[in-house]
Each structure stands twice: as C-alpha cells, then as structure tokens.
N, CA, C and O atoms as a Maestro MAE file, in Angstrom:
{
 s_m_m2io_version
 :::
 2.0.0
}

f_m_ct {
 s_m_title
 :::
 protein
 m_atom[320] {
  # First column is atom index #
  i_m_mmod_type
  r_m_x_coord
  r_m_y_coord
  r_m_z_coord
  i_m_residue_number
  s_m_chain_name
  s_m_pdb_residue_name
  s_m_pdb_atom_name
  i_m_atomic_number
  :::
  1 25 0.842 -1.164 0.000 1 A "UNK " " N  " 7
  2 3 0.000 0.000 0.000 1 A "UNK " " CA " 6
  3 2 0.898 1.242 0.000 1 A "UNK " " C  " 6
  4 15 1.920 1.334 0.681 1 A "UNK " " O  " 8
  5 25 0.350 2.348 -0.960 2 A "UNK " " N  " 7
  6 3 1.204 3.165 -0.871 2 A "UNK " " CA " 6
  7 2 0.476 4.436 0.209 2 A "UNK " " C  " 6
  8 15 -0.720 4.696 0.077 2 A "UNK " " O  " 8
  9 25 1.029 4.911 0.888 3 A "UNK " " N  " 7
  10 3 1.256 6.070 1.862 3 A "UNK " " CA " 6
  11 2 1.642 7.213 1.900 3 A "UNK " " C  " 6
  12 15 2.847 7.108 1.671 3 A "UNK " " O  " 8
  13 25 1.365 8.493 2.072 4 A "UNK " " N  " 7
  14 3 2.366 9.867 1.990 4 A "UNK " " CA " 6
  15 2 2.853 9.902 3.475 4 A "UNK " " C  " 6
  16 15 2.402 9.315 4.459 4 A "UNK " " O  " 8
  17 25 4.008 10.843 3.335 5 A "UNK " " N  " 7
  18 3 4.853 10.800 4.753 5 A "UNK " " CA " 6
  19 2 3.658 11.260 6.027 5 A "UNK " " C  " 6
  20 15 3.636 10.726 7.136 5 A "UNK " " O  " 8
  21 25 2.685 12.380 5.567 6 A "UNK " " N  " 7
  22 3 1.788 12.630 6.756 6 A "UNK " " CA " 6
  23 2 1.325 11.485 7.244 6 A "UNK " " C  " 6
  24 15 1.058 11.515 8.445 6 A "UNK " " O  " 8
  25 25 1.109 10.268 6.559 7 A "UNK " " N  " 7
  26 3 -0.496 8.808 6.474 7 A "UNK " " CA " 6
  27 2 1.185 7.937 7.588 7 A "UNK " " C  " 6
  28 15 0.940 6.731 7.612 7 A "UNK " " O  " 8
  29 25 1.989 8.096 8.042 8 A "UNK " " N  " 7
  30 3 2.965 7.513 8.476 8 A "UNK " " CA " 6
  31 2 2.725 7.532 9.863 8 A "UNK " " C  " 6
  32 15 2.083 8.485 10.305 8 A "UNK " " O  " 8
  33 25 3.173 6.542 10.732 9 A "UNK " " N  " 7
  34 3 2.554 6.303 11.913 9 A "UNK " " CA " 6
  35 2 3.981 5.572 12.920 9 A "UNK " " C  " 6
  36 15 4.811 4.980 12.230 9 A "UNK " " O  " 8
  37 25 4.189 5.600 14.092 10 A "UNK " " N  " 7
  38 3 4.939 4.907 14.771 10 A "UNK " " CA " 6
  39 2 4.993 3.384 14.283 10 A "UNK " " C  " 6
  40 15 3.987 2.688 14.148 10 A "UNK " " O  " 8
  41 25 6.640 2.851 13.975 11 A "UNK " " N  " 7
  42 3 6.266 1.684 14.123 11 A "UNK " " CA " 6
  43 2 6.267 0.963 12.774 11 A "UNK " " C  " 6
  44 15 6.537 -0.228 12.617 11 A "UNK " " O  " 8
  45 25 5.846 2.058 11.580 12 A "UNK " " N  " 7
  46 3 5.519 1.720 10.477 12 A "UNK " " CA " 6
  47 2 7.010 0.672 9.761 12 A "UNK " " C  " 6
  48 15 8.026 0.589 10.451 12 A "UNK " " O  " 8
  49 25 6.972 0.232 8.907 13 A "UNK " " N  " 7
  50 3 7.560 -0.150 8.546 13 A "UNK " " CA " 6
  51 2 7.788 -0.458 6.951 13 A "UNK " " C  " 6
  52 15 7.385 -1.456 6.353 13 A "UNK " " O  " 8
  53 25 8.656 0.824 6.317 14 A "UNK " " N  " 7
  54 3 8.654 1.315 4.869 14 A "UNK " " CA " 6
  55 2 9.576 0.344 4.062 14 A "UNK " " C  " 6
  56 15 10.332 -0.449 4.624 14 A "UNK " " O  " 8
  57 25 9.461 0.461 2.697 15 A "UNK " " N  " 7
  58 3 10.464 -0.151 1.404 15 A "UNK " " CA " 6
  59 2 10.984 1.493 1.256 15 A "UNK " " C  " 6
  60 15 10.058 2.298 1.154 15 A "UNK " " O  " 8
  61 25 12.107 1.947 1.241 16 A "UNK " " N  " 7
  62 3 13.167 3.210 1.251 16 A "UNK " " CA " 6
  63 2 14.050 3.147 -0.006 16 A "UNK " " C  " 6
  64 15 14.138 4.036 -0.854 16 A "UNK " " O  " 8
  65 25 14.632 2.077 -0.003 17 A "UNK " " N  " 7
  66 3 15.585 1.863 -0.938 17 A "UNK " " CA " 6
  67 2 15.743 0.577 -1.783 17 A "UNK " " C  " 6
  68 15 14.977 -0.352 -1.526 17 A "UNK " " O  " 8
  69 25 16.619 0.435 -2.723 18 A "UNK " " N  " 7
  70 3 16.667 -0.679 -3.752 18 A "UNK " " CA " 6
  71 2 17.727 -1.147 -2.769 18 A "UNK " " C  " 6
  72 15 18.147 -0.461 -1.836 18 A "UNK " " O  " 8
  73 25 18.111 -2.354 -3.060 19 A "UNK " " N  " 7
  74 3 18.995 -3.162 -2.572 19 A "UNK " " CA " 6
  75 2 18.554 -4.144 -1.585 19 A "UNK " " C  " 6
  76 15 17.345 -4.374 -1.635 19 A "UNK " " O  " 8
  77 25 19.342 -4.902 -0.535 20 A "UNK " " N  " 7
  78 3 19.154 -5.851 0.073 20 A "UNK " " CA " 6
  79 2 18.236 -5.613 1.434 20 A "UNK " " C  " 6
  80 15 17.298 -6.293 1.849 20 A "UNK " " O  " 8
  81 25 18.825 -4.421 1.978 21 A "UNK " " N  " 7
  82 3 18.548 -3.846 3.410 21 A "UNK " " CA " 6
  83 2 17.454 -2.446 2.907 21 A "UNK " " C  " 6
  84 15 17.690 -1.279 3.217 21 A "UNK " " O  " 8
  85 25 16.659 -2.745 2.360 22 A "UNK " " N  " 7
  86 3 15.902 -1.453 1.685 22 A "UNK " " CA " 6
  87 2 14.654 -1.135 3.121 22 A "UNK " " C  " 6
  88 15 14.231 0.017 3.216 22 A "UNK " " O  " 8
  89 25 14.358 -1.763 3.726 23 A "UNK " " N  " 7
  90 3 13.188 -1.248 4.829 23 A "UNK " " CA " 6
  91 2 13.576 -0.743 5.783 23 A "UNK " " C  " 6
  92 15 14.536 -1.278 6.338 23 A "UNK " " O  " 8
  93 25 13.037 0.400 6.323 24 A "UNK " " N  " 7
  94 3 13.150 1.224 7.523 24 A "UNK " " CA " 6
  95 2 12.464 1.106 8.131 24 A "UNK " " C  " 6
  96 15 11.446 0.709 7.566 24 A "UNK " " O  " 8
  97 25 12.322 1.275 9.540 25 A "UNK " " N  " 7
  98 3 10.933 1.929 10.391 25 A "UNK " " CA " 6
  99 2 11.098 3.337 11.162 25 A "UNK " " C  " 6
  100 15 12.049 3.979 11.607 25 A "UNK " " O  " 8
  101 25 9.896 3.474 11.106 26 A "UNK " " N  " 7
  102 3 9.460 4.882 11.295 26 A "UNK " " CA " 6
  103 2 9.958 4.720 13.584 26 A "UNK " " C  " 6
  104 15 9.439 4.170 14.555 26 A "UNK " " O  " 8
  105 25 10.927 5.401 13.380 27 A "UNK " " N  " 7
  106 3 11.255 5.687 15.196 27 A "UNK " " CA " 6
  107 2 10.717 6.933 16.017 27 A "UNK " " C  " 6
  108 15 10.606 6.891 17.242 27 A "UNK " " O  " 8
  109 25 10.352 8.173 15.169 28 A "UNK " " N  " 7
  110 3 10.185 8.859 15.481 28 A "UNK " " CA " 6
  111 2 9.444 9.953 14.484 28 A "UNK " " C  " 6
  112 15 9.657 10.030 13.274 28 A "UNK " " O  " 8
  113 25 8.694 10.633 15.102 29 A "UNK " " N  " 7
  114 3 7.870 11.635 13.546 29 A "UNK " " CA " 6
  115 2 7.546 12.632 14.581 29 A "UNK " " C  " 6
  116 15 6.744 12.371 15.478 29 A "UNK " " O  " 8
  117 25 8.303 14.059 14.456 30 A "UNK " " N  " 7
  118 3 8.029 15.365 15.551 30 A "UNK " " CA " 6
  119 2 8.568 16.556 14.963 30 A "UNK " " C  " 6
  120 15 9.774 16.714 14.775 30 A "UNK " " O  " 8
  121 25 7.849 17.240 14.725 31 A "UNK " " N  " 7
  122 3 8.547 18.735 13.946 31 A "UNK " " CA " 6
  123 2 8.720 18.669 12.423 31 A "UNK " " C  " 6
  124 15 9.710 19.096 11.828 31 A "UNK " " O  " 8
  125 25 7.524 18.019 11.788 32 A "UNK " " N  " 7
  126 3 7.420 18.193 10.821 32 A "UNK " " CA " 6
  127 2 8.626 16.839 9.768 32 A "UNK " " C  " 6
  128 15 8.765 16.674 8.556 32 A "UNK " " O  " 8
  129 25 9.216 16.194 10.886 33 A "UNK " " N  " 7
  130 3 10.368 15.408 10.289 33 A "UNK " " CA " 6
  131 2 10.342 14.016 10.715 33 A "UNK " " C  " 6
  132 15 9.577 13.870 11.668 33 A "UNK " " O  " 8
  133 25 10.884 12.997 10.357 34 A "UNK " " N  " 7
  134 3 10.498 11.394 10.485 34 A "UNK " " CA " 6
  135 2 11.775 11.113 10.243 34 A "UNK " " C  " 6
  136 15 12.579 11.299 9.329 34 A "UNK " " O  " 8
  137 25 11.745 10.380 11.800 35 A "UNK " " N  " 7
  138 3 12.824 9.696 12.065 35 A "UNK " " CA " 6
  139 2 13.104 8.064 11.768 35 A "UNK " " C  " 6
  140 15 12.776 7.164 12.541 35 A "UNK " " O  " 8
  141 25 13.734 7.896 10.568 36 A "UNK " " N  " 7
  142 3 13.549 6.291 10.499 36 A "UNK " " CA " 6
  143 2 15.138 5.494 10.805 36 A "UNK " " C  " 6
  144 15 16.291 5.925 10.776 36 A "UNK " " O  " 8
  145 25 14.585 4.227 11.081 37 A "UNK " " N  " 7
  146 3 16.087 3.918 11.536 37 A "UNK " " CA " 6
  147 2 15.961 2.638 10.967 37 A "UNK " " C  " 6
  148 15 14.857 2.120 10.798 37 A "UNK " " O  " 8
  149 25 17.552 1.821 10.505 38 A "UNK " " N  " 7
  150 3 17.388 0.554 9.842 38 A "UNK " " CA " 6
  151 2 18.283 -0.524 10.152 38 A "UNK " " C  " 6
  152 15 18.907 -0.130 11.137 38 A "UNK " " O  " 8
  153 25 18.731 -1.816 9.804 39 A "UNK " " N  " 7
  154 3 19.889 -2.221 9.851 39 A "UNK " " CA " 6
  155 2 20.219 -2.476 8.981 39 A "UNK " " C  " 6
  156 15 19.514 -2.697 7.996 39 A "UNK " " O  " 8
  157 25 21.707 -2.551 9.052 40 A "UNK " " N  " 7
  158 3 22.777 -3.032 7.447 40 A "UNK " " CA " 6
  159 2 23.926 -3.746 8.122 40 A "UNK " " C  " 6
  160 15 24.271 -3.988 9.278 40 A "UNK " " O  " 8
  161 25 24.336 -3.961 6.992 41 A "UNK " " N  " 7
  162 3 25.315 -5.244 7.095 41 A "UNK " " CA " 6
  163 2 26.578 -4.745 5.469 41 A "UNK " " C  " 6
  164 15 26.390 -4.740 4.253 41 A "UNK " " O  " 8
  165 25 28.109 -4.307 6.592 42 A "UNK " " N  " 7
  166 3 28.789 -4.127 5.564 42 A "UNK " " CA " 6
  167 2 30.061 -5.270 5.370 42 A "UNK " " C  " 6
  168 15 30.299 -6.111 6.237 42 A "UNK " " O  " 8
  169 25 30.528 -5.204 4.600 43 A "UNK " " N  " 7
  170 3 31.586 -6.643 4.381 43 A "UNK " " CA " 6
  171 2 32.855 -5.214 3.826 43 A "UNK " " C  " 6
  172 15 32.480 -4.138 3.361 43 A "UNK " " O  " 8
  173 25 34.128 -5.559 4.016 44 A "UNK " " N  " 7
  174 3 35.746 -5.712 3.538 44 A "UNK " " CA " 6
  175 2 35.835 -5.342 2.366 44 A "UNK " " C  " 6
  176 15 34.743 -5.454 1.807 44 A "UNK " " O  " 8
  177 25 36.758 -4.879 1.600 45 A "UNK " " N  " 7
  178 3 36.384 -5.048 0.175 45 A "UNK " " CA " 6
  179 2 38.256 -5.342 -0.342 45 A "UNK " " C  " 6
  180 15 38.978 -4.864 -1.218 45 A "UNK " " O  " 8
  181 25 38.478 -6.588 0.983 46 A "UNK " " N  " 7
  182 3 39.332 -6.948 0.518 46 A "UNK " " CA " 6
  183 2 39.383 -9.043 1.567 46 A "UNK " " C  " 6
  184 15 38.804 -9.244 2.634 46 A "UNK " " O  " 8
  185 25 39.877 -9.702 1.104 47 A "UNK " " N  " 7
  186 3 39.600 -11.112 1.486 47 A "UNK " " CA " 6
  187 2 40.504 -11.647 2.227 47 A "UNK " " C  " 6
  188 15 41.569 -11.206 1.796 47 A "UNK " " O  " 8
  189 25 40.741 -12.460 3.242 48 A "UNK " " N  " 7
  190 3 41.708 -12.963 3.949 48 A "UNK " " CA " 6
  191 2 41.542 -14.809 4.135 48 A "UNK " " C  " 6
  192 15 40.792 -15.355 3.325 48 A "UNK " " O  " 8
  193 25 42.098 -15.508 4.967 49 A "UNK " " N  " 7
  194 3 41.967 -16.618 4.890 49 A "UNK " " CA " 6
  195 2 40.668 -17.127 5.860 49 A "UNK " " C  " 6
  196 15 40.424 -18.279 6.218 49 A "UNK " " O  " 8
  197 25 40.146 -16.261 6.073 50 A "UNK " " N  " 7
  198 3 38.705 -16.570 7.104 50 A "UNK " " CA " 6
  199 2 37.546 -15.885 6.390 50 A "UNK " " C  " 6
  200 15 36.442 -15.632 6.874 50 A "UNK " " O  " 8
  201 25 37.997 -15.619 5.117 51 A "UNK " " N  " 7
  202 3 36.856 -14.902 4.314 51 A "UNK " " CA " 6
  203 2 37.081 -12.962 3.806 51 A "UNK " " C  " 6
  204 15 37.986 -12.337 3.253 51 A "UNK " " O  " 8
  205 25 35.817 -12.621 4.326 52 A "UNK " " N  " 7
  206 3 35.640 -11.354 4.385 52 A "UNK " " CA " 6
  207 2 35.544 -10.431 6.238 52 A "UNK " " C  " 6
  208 15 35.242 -11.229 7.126 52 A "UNK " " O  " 8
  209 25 35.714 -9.331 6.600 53 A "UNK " " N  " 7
  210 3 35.155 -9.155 7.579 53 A "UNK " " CA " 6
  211 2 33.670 -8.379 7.183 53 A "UNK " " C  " 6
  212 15 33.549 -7.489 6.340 53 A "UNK " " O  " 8
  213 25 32.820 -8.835 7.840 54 A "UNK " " N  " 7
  214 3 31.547 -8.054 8.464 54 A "UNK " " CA " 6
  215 2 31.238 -7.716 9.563 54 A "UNK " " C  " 6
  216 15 31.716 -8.031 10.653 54 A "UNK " " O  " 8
  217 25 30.066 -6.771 9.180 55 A "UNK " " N  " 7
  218 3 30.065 -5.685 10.492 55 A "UNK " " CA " 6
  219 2 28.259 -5.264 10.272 55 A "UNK " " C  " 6
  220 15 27.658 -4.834 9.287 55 A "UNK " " O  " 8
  221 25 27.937 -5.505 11.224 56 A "UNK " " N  " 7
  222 3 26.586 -5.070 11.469 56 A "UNK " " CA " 6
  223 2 26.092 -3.911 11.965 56 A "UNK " " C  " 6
  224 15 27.041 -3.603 12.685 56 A "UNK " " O  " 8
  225 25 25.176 -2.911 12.128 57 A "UNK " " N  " 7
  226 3 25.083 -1.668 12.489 57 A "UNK " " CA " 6
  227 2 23.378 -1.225 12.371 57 A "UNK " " C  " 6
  228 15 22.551 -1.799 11.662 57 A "UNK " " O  " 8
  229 25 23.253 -0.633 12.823 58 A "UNK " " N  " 7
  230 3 22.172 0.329 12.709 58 A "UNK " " CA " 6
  231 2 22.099 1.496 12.158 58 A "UNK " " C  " 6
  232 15 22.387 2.307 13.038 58 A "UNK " " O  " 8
  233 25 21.833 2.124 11.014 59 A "UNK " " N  " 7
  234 3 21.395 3.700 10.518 59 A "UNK " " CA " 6
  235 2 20.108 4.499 10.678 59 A "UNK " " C  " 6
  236 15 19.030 4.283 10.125 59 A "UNK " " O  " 8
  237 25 20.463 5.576 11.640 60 A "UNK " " N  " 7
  238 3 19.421 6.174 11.753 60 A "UNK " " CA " 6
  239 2 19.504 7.570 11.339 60 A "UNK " " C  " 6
  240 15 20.304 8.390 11.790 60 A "UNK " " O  " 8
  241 25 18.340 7.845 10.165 61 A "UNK " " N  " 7
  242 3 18.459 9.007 9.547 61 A "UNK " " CA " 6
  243 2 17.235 10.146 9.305 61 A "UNK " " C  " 6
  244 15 16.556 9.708 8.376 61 A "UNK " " O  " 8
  245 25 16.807 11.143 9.667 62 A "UNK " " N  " 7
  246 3 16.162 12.373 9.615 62 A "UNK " " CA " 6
  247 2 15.375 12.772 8.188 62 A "UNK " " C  " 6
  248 15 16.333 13.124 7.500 62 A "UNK " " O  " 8
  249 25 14.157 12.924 7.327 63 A "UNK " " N  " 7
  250 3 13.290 13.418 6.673 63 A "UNK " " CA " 6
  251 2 12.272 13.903 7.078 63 A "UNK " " C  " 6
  252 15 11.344 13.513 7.787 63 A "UNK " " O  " 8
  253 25 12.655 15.265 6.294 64 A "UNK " " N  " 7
  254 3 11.220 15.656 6.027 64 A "UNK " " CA " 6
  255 2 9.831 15.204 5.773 64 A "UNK " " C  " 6
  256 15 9.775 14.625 4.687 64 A "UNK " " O  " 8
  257 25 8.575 15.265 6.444 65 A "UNK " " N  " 7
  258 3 7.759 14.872 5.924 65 A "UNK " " CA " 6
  259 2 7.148 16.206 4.471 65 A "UNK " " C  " 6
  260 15 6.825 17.393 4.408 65 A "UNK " " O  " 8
  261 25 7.301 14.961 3.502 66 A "UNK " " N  " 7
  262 3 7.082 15.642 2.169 66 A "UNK " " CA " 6
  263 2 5.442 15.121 1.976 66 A "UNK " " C  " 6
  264 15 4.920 14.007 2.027 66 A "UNK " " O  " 8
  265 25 4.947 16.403 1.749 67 A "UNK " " N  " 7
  266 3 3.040 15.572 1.294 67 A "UNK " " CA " 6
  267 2 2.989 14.573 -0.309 67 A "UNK " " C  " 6
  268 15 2.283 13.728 -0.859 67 A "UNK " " O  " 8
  269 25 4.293 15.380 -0.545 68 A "UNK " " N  " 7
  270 3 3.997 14.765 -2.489 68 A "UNK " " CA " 6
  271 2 4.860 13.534 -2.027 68 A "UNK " " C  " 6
  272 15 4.034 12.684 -2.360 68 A "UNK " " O  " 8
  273 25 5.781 12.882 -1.569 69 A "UNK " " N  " 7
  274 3 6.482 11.742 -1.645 69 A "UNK " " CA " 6
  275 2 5.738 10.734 -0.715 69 A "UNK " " C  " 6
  276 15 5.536 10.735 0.500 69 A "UNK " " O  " 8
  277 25 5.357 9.761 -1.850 70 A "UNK " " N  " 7
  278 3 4.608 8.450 -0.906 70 A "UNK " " CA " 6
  279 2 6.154 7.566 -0.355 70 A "UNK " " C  " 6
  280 15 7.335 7.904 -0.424 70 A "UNK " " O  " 8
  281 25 5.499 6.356 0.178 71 A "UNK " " N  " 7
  282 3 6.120 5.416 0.374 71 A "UNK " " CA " 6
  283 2 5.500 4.283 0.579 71 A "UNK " " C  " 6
  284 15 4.310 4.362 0.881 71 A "UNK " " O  " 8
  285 25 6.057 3.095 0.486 72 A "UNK " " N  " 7
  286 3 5.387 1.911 0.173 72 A "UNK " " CA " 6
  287 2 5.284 1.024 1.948 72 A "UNK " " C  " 6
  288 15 6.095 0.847 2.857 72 A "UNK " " O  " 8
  289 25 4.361 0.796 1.806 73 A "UNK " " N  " 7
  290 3 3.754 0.592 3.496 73 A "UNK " " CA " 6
  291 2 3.918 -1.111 3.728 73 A "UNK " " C  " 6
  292 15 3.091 -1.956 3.387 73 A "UNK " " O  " 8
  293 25 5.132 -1.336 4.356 74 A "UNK " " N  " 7
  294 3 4.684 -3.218 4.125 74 A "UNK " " CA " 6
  295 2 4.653 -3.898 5.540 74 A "UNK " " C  " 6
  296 15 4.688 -5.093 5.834 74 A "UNK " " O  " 8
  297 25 4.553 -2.414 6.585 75 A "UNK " " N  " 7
  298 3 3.502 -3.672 8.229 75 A "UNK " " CA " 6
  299 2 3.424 -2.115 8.679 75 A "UNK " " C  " 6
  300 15 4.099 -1.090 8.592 75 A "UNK " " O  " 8
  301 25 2.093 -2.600 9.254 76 A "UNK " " N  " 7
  302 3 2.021 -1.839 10.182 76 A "UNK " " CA " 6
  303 2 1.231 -2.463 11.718 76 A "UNK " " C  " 6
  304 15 0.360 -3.329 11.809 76 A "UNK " " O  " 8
  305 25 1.960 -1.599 12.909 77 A "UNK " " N  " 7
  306 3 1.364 -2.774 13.944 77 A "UNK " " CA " 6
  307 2 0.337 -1.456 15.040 77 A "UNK " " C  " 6
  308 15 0.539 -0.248 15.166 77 A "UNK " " O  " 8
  309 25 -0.465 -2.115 15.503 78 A "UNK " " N  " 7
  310 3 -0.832 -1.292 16.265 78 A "UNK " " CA " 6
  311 2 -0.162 -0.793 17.813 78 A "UNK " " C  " 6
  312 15 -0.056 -1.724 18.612 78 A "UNK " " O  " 8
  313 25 0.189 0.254 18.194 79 A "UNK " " N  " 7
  314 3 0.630 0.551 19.893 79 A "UNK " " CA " 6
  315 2 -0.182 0.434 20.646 79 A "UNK " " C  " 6
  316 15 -1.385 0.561 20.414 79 A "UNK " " O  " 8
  317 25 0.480 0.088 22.017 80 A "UNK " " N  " 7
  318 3 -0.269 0.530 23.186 80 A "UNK " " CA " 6
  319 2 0.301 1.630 23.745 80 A "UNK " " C  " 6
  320 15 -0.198 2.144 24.745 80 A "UNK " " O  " 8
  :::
 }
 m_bond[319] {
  # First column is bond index #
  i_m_from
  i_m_to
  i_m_order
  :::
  1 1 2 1
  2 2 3 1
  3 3 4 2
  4 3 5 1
  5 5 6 1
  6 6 7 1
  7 7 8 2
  8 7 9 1
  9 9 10 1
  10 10 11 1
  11 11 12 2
  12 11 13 1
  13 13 14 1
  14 14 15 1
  15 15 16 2
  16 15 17 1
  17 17 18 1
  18 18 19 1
  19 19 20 2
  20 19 21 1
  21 21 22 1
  22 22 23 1
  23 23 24 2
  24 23 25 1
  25 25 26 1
  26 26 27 1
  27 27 28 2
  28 27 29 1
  29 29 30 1
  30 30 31 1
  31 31 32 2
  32 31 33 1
  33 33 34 1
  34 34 35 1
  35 35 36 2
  36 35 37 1
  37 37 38 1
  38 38 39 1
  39 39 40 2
  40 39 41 1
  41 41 42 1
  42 42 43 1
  43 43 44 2
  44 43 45 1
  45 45 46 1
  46 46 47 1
  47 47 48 2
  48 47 49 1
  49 49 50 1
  50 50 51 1
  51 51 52 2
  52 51 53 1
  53 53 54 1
  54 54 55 1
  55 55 56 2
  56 55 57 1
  57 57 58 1
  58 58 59 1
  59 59 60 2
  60 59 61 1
  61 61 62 1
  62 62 63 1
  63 63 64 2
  64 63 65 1
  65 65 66 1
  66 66 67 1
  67 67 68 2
  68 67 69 1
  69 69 70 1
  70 70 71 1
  71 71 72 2
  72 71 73 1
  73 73 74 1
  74 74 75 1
  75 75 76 2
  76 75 77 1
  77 77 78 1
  78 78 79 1
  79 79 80 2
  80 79 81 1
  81 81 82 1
  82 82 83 1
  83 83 84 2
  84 83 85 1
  85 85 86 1
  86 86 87 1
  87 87 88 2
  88 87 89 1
  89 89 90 1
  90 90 91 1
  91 91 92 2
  92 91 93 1
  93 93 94 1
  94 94 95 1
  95 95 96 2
  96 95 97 1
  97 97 98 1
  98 98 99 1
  99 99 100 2
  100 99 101 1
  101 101 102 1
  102 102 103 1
  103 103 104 2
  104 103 105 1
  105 105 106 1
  106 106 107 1
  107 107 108 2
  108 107 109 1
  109 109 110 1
  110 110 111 1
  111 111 112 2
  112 111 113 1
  113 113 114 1
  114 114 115 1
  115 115 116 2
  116 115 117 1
  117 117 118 1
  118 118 119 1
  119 119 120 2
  120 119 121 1
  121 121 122 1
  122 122 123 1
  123 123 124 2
  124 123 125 1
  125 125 126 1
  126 126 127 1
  127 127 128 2
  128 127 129 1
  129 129 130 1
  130 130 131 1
  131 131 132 2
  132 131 133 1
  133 133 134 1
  134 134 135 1
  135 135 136 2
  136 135 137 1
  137 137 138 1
  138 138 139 1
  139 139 140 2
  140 139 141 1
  141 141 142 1
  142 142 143 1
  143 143 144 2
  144 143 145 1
  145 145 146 1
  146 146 147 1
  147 147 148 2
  148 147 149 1
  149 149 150 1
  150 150 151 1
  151 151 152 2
  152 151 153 1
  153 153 154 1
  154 154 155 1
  155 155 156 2
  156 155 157 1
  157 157 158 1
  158 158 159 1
  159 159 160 2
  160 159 161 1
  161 161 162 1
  162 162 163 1
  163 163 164 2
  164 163 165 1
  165 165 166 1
  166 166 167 1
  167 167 168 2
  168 167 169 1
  169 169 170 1
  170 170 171 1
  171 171 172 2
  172 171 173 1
  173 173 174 1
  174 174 175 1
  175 175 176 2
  176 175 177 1
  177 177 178 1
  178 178 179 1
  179 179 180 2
  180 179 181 1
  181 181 182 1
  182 182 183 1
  183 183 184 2
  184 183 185 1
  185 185 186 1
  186 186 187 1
  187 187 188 2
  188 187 189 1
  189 189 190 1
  190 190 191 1
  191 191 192 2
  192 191 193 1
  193 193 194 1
  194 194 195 1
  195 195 196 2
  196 195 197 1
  197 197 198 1
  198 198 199 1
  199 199 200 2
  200 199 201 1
  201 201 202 1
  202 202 203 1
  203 203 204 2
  204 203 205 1
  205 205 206 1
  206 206 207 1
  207 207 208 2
  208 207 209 1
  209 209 210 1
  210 210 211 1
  211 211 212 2
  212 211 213 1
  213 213 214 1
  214 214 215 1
  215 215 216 2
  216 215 217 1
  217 217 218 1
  218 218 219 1
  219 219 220 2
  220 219 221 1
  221 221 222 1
  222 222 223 1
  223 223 224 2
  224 223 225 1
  225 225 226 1
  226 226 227 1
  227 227 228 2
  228 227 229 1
  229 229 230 1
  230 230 231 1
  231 231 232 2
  232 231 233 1
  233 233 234 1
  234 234 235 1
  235 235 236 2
  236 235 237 1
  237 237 238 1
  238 238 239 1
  239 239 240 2
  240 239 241 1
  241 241 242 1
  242 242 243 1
  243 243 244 2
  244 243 245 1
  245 245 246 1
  246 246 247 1
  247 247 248 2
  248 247 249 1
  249 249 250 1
  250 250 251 1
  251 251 252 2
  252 251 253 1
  253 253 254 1
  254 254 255 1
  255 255 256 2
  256 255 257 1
  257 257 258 1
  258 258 259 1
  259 259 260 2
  260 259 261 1
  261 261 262 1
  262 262 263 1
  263 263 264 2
  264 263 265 1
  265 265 266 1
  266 266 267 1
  267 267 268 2
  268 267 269 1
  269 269 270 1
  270 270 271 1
  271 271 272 2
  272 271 273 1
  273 273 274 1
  274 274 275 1
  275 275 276 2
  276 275 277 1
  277 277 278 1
  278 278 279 1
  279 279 280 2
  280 279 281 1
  281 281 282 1
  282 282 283 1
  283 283 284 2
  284 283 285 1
  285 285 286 1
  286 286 287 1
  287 287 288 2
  288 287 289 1
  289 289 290 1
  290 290 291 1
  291 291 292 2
  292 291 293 1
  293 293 294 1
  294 294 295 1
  295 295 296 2
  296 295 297 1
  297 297 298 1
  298 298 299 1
  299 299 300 2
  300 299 301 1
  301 301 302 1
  302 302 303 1
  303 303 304 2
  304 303 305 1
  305 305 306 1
  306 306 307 1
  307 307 308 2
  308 307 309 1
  309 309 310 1
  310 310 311 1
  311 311 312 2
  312 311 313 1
  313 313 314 1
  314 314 315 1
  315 315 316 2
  316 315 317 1
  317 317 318 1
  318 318 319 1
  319 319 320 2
  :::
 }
}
C-alpha cells in the first residue's frame, strides 16, 4: 500500500531503498520530520583466509515529511 509521509505512523515499517537492506521503520515523527532507523550489514572489500570481515550496524536518519512523496507501506502494527 502506498502512503504519503503525513499517512505515516509509529512503528511503520517502509520499502526506502533498492537493494538488500531497503526497509526502515518509522522511530520517530516530531517537527514536521520522520525519524527512520534501519539495519545493514557491511563486508571488507578486501579477502583474507577466514573470508571477508563483516560488520553489522544500525542507521538512523532524519526526513522531512514531504506531502507529495509516498512510500510503500509493508507492516504496520498497532501501539499501546
């Protein structure tokens, strides 16, 4: 379902980007701006005898809520 940033709710949980780690959730929405935060997973971009190293992390990053930019809605849960 598609959504505009206002129709966005705690919790939500968006498609953001192409690639592997493309879903965010919505952490925070106050002052006109939406706070979403995600996880990723980066690898080495060089090889050793145990492979690659990886590294796991969290990104959390700041938007505007834009009325014209939807986003694609794929859970949403209810709070208490």
């Amino acid at each position: 379902m598609e959504i505009t940033g206002q129709e966005l709710r705690l919790a939500d949980v968006v498609d953001l980007f192409d690639g592997p780690y493309r879903t965010a959730t919505v952490k925070q929405i106050r002052d006109g701006e939406v706070t979403f935060f995600r996880p990723y997973v980066a690898s080495s971009d060089f090889e050793y005898t145990g492979g690659v190293i990886c590294t796991i992390g969290i990104e959390e990053f700041k938007c505007l809520i834009n009325t014209s930019h939807t986003y694609k809605l794929l859970q949403r849960k209810e709070l208490k």
